[in-house]
N, CA, C and O of each residue as an XYZ file, in Angstrom:
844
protein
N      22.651    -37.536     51.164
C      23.263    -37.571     52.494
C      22.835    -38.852     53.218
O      21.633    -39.068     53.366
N      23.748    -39.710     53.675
C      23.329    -40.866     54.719
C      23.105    -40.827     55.841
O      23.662    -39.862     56.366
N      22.346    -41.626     56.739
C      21.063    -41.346     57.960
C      22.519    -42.132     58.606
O      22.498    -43.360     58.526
N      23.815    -41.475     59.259
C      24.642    -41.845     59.940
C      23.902    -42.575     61.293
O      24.728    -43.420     61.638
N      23.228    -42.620     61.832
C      22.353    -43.434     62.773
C      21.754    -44.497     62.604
O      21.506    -45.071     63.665
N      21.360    -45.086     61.557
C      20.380    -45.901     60.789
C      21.744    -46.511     60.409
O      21.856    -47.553     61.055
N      22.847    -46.303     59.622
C      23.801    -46.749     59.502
C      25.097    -47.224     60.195
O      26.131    -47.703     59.729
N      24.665    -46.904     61.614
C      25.732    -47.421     62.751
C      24.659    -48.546     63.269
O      25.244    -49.400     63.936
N      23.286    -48.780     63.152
C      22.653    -49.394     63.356
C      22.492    -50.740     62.881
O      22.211    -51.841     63.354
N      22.779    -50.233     61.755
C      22.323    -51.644     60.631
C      24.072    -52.771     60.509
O      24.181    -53.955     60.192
N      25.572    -51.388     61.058
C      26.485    -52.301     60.960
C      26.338    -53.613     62.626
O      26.693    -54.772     62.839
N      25.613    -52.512     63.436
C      25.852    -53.509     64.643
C      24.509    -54.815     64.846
O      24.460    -55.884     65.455
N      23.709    -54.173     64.130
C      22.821    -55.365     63.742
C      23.632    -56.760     63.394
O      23.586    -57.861     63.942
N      24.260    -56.362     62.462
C      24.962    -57.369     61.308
C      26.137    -58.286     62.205
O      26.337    -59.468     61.924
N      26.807    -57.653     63.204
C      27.788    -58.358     64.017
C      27.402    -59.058     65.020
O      27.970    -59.981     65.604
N      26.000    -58.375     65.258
C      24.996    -59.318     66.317
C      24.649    -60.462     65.861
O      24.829    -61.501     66.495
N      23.851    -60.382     64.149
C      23.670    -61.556     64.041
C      24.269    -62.795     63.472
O      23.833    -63.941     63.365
N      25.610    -62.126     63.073
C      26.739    -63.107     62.715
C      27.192    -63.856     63.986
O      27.320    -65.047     64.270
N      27.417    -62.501     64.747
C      28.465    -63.142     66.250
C      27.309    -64.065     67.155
O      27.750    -64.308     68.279
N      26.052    -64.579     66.933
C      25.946    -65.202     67.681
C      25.114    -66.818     66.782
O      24.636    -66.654     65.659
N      25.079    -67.753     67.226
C      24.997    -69.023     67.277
C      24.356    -69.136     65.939
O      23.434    -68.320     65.941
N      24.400    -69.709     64.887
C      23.129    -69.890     63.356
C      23.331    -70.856     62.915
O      23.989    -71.664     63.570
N      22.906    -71.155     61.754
C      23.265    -72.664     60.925
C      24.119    -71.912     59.986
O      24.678    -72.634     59.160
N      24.389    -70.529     59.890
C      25.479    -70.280     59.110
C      26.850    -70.438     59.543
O      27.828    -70.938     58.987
N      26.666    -69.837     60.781
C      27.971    -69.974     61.864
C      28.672    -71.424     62.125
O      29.882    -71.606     61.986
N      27.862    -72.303     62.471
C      27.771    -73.484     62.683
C      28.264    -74.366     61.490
O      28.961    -75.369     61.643
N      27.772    -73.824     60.125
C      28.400    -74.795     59.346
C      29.651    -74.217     58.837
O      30.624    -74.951     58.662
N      29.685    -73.370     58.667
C      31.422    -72.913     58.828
C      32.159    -72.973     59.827
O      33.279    -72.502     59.628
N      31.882    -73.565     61.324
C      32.743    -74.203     62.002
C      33.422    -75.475     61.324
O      34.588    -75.811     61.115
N      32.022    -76.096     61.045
C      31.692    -77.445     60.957
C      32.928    -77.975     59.434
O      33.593    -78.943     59.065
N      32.664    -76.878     59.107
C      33.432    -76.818     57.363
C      35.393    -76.984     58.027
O      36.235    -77.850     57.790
N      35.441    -75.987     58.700
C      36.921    -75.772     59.264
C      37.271    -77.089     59.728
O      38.156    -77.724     59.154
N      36.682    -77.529     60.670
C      37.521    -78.837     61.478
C      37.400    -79.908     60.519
O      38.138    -80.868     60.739
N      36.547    -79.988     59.370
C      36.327    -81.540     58.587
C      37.566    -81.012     57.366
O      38.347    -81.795     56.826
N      37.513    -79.557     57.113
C      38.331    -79.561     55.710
C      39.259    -78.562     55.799
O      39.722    -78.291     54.691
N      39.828    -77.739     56.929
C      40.354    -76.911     56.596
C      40.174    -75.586     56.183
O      39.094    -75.387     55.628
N      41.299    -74.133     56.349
C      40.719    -72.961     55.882
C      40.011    -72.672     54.397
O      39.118    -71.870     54.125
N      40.540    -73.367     53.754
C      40.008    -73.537     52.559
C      38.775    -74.203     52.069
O      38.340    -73.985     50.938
N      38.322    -74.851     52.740
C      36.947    -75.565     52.615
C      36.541    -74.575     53.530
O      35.388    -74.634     53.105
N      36.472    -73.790     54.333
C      35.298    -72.994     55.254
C      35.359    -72.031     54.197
O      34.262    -71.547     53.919
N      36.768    -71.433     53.232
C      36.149    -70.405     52.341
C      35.380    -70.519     51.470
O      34.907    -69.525     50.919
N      35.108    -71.562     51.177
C      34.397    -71.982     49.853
C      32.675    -72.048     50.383
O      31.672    -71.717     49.751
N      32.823    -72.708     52.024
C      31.791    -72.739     52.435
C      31.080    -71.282     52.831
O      29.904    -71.090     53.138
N      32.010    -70.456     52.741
C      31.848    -68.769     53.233
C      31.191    -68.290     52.096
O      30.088    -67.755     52.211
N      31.936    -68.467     50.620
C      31.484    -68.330     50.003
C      30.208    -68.870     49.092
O      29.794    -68.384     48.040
N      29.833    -69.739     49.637
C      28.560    -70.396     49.091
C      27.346    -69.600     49.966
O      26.206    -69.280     49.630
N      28.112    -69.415     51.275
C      26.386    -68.544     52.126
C      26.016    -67.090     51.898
O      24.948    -66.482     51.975
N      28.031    -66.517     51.398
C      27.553    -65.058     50.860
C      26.542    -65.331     49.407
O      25.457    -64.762     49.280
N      26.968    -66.063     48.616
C      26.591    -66.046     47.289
C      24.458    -66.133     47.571
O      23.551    -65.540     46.986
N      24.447    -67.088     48.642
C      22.906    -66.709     49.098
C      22.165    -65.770     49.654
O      20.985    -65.435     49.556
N      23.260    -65.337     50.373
C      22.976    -64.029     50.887
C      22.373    -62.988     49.661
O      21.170    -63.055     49.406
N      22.893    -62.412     49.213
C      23.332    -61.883     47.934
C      22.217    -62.052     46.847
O      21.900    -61.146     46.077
N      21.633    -63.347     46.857
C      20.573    -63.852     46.691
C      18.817    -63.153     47.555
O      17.770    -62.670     47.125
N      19.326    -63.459     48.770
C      17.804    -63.010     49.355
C      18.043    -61.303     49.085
O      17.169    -60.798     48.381
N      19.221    -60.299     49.613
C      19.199    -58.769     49.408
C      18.746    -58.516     48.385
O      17.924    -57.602     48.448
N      18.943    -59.007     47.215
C      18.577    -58.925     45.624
C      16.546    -59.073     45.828
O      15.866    -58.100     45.503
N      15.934    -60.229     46.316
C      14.670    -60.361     46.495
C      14.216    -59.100     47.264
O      13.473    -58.298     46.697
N      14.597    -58.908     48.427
C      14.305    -57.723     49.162
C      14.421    -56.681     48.886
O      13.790    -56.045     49.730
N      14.956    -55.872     48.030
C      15.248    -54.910     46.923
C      13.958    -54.830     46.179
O      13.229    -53.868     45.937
N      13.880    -55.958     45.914
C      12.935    -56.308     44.551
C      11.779    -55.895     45.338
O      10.970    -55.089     44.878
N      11.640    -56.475     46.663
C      10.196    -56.310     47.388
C       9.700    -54.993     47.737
O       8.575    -54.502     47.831
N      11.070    -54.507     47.926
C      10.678    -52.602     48.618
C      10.713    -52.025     47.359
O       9.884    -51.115     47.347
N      11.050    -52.083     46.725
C      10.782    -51.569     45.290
C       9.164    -51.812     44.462
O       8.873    -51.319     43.372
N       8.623    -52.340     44.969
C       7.061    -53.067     44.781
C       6.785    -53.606     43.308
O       5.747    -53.414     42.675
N       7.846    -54.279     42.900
C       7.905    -54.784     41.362
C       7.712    -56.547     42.393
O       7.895    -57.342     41.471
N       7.556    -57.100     43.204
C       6.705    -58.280     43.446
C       6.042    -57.736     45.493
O       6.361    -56.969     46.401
N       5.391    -58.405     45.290
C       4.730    -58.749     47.045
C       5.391    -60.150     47.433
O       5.623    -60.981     46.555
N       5.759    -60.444     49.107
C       5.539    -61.134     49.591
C       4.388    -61.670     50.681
O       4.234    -60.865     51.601
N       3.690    -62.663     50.752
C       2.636    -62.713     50.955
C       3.233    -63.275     52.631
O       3.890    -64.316     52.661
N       2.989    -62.618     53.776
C       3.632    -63.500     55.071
C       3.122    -64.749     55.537
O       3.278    -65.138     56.695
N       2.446    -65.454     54.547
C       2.045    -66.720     55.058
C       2.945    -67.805     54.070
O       3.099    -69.012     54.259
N       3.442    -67.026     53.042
C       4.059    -67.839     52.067
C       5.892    -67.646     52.785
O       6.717    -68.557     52.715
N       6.088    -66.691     53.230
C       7.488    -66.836     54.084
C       7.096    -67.367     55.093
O       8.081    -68.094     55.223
N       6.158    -67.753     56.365
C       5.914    -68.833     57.252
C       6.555    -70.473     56.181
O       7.550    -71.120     56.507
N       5.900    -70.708     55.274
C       5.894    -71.275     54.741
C       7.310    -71.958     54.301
O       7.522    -73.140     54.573
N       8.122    -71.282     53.714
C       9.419    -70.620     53.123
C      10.664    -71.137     54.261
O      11.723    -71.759     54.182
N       9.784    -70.427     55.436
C      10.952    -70.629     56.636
C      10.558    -72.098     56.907
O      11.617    -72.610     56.545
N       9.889    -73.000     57.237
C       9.332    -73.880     57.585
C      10.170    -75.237     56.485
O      10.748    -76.284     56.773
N      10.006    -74.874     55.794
C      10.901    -75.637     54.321
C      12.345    -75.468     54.798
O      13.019    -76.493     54.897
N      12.740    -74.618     55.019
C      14.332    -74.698     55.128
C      14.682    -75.103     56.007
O      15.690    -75.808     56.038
N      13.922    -74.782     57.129
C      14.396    -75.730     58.239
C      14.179    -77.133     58.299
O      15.101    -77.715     58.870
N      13.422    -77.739     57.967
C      13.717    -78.963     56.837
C      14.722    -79.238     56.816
O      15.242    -80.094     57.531
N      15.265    -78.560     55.961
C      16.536    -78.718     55.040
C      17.906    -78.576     56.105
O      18.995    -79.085     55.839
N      17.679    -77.942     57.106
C      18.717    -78.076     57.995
C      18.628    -79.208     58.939
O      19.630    -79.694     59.463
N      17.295    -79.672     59.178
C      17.071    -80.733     60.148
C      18.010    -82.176     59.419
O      18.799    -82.972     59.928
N      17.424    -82.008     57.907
C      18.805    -83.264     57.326
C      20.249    -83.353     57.169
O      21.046    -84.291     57.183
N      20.359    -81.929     56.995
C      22.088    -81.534     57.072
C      22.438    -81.749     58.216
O      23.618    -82.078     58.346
N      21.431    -81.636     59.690
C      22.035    -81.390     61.192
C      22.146    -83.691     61.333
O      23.025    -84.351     61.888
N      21.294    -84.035     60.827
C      21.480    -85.417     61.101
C      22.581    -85.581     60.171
O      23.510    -86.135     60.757
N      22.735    -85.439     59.498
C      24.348    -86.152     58.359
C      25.506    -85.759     59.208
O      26.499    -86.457     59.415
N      25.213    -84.250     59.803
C      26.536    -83.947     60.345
C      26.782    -85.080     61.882
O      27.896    -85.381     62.310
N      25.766    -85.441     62.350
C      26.181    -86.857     63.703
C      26.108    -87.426     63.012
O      27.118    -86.801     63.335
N      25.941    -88.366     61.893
C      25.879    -89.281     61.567
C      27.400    -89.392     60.958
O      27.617    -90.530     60.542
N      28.393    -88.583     60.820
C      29.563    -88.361     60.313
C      30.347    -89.392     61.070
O      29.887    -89.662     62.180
N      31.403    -90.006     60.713
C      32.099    -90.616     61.460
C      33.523    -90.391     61.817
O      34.118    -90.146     60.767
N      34.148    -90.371     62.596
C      35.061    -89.567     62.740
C      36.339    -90.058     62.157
O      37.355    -89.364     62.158
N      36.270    -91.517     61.550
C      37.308    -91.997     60.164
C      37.130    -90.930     59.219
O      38.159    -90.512     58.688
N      35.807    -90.293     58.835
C      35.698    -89.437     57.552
C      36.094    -88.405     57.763
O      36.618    -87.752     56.861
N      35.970    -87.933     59.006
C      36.694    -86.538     59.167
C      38.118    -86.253     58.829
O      38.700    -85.319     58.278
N      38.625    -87.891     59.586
C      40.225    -87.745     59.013
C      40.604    -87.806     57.843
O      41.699    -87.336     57.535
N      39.704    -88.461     56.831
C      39.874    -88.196     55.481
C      39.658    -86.927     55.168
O      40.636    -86.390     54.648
N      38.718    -86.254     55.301
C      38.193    -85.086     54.441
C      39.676    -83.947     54.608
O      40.023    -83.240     53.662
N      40.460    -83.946     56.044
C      41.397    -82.963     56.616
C      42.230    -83.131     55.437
O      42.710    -82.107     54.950
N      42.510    -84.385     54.838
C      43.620    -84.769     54.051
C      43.421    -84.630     52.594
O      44.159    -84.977     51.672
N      42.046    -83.936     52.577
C      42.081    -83.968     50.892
C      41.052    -82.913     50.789
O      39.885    -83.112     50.451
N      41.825    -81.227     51.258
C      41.733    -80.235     51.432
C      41.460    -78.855     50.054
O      40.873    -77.773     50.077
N      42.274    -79.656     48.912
C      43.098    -79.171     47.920
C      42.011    -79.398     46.666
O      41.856    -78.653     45.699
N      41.233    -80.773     46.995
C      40.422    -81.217     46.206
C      39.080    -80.471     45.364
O      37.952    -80.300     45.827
N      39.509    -80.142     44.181
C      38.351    -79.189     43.469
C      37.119    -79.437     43.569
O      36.259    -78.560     43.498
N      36.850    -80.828     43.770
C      35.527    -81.223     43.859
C      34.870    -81.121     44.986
O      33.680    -80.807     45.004
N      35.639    -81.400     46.175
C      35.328    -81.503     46.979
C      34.836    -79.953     47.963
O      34.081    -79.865     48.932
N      35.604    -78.907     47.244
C      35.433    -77.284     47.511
C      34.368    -77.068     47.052
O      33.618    -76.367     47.732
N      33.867    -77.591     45.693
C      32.436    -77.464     44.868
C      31.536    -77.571     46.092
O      30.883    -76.636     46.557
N      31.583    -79.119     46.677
C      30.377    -79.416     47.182
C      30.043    -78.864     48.656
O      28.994    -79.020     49.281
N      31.534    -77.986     49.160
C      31.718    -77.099     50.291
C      30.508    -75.912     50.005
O      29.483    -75.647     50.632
N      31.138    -75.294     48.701
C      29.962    -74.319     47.788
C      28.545    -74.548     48.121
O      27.648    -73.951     48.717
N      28.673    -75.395     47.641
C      27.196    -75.713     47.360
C      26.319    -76.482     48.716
O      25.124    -76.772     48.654
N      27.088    -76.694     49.758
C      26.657    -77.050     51.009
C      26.132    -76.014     51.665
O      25.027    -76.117     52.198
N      27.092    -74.508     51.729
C      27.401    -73.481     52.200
C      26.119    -72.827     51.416
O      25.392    -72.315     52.267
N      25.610    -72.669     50.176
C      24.782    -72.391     49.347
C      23.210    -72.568     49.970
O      22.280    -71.820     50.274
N      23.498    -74.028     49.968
C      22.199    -74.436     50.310
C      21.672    -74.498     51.955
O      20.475    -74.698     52.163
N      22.400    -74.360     52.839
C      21.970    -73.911     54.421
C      21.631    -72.252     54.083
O      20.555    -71.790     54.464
N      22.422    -71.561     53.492
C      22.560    -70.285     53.672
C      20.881    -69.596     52.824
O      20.134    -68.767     53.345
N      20.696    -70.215     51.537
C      19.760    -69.867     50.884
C      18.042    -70.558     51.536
O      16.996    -70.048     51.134
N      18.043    -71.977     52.755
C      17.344    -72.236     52.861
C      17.500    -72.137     54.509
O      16.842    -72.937     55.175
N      18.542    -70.967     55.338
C      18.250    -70.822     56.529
C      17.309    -69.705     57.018
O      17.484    -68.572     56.570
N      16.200    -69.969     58.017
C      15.210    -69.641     58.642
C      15.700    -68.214     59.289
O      14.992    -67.215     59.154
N      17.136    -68.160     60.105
C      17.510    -67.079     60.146
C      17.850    -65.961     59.063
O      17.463    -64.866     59.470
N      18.313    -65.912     58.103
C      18.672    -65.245     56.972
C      17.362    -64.850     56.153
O      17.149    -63.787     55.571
N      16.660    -65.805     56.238
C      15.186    -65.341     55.701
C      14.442    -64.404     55.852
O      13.795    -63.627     55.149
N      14.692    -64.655     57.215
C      13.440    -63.288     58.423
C      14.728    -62.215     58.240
O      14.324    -61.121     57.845
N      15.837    -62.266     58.390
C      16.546    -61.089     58.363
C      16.638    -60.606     57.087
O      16.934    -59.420     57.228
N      16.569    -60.801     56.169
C      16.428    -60.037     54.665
C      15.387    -59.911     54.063
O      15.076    -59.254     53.069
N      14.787    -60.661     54.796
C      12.982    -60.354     53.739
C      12.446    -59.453     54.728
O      11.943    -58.443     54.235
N      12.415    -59.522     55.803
C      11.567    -58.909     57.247
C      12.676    -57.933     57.902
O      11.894    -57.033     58.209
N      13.388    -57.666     58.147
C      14.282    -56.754     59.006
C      15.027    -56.204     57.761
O      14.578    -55.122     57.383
N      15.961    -56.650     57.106
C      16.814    -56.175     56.201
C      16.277    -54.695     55.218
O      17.142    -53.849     54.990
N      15.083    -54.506     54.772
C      14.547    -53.307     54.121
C      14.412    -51.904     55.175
O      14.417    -50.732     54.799
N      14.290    -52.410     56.608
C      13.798    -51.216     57.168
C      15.449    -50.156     57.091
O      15.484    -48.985     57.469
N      16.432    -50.768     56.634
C      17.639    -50.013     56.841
C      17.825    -49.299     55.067
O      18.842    -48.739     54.656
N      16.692    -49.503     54.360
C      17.168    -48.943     53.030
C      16.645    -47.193     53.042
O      16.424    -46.439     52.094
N      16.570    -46.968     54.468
C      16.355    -45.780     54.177
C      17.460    -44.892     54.898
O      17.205    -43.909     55.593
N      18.710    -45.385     54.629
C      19.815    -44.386     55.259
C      20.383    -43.407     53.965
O      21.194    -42.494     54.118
N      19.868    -43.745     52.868
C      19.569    -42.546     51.959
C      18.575    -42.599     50.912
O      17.793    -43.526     50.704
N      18.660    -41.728     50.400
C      16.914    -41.093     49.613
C      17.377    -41.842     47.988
O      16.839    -41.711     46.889
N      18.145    -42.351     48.256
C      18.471    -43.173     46.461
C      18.298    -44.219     47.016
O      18.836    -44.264     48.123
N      17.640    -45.311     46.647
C      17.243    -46.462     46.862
C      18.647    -47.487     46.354
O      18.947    -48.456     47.051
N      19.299    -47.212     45.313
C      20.180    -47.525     44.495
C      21.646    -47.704     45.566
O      22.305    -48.673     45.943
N      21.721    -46.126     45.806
C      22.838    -45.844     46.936
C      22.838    -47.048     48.341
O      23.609    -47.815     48.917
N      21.587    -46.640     48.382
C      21.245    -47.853     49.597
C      21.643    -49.010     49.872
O      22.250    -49.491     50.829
N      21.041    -49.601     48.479
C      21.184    -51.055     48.021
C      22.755    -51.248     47.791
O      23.133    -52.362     48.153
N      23.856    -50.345     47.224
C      25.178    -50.747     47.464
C      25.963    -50.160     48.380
O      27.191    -50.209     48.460
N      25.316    -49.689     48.958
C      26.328    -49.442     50.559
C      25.967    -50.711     51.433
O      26.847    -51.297     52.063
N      24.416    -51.188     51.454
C      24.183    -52.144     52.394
C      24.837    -52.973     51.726
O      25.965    -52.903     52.215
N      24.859    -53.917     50.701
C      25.256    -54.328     50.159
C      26.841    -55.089     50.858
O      27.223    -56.069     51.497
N      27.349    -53.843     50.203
C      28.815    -53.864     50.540
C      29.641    -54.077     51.482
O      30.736    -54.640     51.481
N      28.659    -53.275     52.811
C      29.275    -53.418     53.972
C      28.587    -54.736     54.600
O      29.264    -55.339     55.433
N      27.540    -55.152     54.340
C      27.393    -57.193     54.501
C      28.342    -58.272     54.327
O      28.638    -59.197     55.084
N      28.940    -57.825     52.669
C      29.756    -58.634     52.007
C      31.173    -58.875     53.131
O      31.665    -59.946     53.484
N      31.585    -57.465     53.515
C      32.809    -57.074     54.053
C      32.873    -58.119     55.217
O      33.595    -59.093     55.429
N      31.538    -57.370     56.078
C      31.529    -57.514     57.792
C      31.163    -59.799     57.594
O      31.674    -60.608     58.368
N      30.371    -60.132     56.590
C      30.174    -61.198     56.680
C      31.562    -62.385     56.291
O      31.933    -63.433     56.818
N      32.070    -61.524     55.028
C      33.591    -62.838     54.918
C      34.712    -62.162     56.036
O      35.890    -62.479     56.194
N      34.253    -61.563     56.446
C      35.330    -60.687     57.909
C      35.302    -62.029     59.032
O      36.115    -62.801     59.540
N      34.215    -61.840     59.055
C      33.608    -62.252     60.782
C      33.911    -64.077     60.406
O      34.882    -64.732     60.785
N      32.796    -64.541     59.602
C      33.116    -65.787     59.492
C      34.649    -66.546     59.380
O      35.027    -67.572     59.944
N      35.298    -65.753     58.546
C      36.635    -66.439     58.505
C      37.486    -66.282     59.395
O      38.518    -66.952     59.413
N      37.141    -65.166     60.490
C      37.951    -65.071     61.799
C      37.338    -66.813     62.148
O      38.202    -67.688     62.101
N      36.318    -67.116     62.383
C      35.895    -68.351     62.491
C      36.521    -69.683     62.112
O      37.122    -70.520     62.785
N      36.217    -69.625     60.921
C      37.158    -70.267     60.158
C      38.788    -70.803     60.445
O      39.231    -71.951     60.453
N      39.417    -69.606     60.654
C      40.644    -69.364     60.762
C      41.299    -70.171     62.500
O      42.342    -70.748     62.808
N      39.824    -69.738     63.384
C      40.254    -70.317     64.628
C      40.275    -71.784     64.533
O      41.245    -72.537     64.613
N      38.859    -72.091     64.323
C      38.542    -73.705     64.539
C      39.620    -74.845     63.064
O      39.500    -76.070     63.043
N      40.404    -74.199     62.195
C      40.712    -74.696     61.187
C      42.165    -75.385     61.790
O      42.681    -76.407     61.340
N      42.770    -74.427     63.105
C      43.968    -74.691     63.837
C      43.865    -76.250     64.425
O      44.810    -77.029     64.545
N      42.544    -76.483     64.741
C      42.462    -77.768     65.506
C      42.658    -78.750     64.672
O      42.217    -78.727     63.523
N      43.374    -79.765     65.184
C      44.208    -81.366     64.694
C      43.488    -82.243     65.134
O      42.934    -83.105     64.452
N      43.428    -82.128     66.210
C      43.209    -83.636     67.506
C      42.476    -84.279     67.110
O      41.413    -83.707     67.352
N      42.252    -85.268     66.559
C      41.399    -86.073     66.070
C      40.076    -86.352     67.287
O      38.914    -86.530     66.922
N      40.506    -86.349     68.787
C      38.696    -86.412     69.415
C      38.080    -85.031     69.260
O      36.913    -84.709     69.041
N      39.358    -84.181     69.460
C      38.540    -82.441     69.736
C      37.703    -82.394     68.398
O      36.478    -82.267     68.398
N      38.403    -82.499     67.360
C      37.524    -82.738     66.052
C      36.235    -82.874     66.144
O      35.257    -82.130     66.213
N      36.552    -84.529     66.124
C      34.737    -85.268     66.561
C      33.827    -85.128     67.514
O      32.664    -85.531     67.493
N      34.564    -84.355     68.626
C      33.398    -83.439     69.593
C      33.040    -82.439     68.887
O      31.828    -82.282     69.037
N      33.459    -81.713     68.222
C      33.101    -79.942     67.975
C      32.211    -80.666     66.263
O      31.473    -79.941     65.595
N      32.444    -81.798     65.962
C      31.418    -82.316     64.744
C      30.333    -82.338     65.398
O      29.297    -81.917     64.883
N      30.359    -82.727     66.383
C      29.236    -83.902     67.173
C      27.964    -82.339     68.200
O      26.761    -82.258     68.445
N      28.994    -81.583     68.418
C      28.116    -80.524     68.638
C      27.551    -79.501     67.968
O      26.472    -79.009     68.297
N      28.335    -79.069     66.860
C      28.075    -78.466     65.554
C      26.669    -79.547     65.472
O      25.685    -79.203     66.127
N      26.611    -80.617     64.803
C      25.329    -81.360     64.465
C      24.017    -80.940     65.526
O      22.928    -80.533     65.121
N      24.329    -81.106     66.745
C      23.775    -80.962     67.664
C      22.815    -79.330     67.629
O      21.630    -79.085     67.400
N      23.940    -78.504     67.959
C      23.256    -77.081     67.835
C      22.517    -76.658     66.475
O      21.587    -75.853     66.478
N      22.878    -77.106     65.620
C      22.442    -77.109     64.168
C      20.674    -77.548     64.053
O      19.724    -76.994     63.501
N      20.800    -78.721     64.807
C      19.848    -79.643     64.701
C      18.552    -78.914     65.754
O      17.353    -78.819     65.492
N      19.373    -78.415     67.135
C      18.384    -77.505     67.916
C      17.995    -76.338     67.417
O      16.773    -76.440     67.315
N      18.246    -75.533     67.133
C      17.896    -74.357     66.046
C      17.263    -74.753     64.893
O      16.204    -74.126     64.874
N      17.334    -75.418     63.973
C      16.536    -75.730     63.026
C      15.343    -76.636     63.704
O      15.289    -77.345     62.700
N      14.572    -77.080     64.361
C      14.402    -77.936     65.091
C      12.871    -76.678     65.854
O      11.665    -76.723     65.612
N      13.542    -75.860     66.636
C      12.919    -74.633     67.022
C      12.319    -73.617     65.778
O      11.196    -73.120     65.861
N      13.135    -73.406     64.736
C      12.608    -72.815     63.719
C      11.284    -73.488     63.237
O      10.231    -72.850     63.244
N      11.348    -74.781     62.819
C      10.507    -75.569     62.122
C       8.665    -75.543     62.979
O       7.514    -75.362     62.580
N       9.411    -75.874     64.440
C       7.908    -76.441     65.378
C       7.179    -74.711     65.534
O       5.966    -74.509     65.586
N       8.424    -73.434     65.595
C       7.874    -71.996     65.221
C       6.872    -71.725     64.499
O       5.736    -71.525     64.927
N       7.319    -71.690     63.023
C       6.760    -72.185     61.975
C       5.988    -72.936     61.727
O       5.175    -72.507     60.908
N       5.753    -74.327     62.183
C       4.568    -74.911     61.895
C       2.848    -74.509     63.042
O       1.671    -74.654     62.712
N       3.377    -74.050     64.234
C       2.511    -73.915     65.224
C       1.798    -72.385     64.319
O       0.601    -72.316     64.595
N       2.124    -71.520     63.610
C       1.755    -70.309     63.329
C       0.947    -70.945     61.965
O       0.016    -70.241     61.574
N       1.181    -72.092     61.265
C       0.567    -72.347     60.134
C      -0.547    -73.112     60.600
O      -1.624    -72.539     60.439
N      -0.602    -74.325     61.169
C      -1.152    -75.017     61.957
C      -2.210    -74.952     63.228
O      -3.313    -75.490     63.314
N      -1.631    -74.255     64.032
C      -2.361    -73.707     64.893
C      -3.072    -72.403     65.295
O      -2.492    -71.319     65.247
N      -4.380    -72.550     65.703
C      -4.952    -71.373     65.496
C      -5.011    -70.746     66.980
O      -5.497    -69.629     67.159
């Protein structure tokens, strides 16, 4: 039987932390106005595929077949935000000639790859997604007594509510043409990207660092 409470819980969790501001959100804006609906799916699909990635670890963790040690996820989070602090500078450093290229060569297999794998790598090395699947994400595996059951209902309804929500995203910002509106919503995408990862990192380092 499922803990119908625990499970209205864990869906509005999930819309909370989609629906508001991340480096996931952000780079699937960021994906829409440079490439189109089709490059934000690819980019959608590179952050589920990480996603998917950490639930699988967290499974693993409540299941007690490994430990995480919380100084080694301080650690963990601290690294990825890193990794967004360079993605948040490439994205101002973009120029808004390239943007008009990228709109125009939408179709491009290679270029969806490296959407993938952009989308991949914010998603697998963002600070938010971390703390929410290693640290918050287990306390909801108890909306039933099969651990199994658990793991693919949560599962499932992530997958749903996450390529749901984002590609409403997607779908809006992908409408825009204008070549300045563009390079503003680049230029702030970089921006918010860069403040959030930015806050994650000095988080993170003051808890390692400072006593």
């Amino acid at each position: 039987m499922l803990n119908g409470y625990l499970l209205l819980s864990y869906i509005l969790a999930i819309l909370l932390f989609l629906g508001t501001p991340g480096p996931v959100t952000v780079m699937v804006v960021n994906s829409s106005i440079k490439g189109g609906f089709l490059s934000a799916l690819a980019t959608i699909a590179g952050t589920n595929t990480a996603s998917l990635i950490l639930i699988t670890i967290s499974f693993i963790v409540i299941s007690g077949v490994i430990s995480v040690n919380e100084s080694y996820l301080t650690w963990l989070t601290m690294i990825g935000a890193l990794y967004i602090i360079y993605f948040a500078i490439n994205i101002l450093r973009t120029k808004s000639e390239e943007l008009h290229i990228c709109q125009h060569d939408t179709n491009n297999k290679k270029q969806l790859i490296e959407y993938f794998t952009q989308g991949f790598l914010v998603g697998i090395s963002n600070p938010k997604d971390i703390l929410f699947f290693i640290a918050f994400f287990p306390t909801f595996f108890a909306i039933s007594n099969k651990p199994i059951i658990s793991m693919v209902i949560l599962t499932g309804i992530w997958i749903v509510l996450d390529y749901g929500i984002l590609s409403i995203y997607a779908k809006i910002f992908s409408t825009i043409k204008k070549s300045s509106v563009i390079n503003a919503i680049n230029k702030l995408c970089g921006v918010i990207l860069l403040m959030i990862a930015l806050y994650a990192f000095f988080s993170t380092f003051s808890k390692i660092f400072m006593f």
